[in-house]
C-alpha positions as CSV (number, residue, x, y, z in Angstrom):
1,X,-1.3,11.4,4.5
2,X,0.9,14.0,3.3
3,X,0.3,17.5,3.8
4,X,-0.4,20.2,1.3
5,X,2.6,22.3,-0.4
6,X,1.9,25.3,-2.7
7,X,2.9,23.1,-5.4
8,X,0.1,22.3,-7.8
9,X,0.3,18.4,-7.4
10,X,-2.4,17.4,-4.9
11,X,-1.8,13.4,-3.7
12,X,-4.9,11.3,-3.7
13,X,-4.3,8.3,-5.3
14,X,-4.5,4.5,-4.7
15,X,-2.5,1.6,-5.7
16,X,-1.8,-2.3,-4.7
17,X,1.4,-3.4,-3.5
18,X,2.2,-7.1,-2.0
19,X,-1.4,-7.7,-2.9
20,X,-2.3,-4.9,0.0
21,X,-4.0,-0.9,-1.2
22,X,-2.0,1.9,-0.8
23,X,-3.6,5.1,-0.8
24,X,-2.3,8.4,-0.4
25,X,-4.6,11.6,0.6
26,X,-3.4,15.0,1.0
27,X,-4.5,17.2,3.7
28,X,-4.8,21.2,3.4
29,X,-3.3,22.3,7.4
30,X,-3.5,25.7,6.7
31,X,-7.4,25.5,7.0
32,X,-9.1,26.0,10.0
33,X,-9.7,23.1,12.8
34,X,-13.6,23.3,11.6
35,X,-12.3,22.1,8.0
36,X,-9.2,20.0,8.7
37,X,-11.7,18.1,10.5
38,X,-14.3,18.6,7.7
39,X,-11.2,16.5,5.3
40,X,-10.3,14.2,8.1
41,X,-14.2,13.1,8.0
42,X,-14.9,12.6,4.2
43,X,-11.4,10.5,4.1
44,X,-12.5,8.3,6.8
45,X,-15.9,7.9,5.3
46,X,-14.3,6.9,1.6
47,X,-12.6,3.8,3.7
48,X,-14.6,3.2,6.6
49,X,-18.5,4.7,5.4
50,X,-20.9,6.1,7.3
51,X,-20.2,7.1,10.9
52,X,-20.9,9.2,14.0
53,X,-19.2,12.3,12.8
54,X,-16.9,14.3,15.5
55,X,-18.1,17.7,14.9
56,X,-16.1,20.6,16.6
């Protein structure tokens, strides 16, 4: 996870190295806690699926 710059370029790619995924997601700090954790949700849902949410 890297976090986002004001540059343009947002990371959020995947890619296989050594026969393992890579994938790099970019997170948007200056948001709120209510939406950081809104992000941190949906990207663990894309690996993981479905879950108990943490809502705060």
């Amino acid at each position: 996870m890297y976090a986002k710059t004001e540059e343009s370029i947002v990371h959020d790619c995947g890619y296989s190295m050594g026969g393992n995924q890579i994938h790099i997601k970019t997170l948007d700090l200056n948001k709120d806690f209510k939406d950081l954790s809104k992000q941190l949700n949906h990207i663990a849902e894309q690996f993981f699926g479905e879950f108990d949410k943490v809502v705060v």
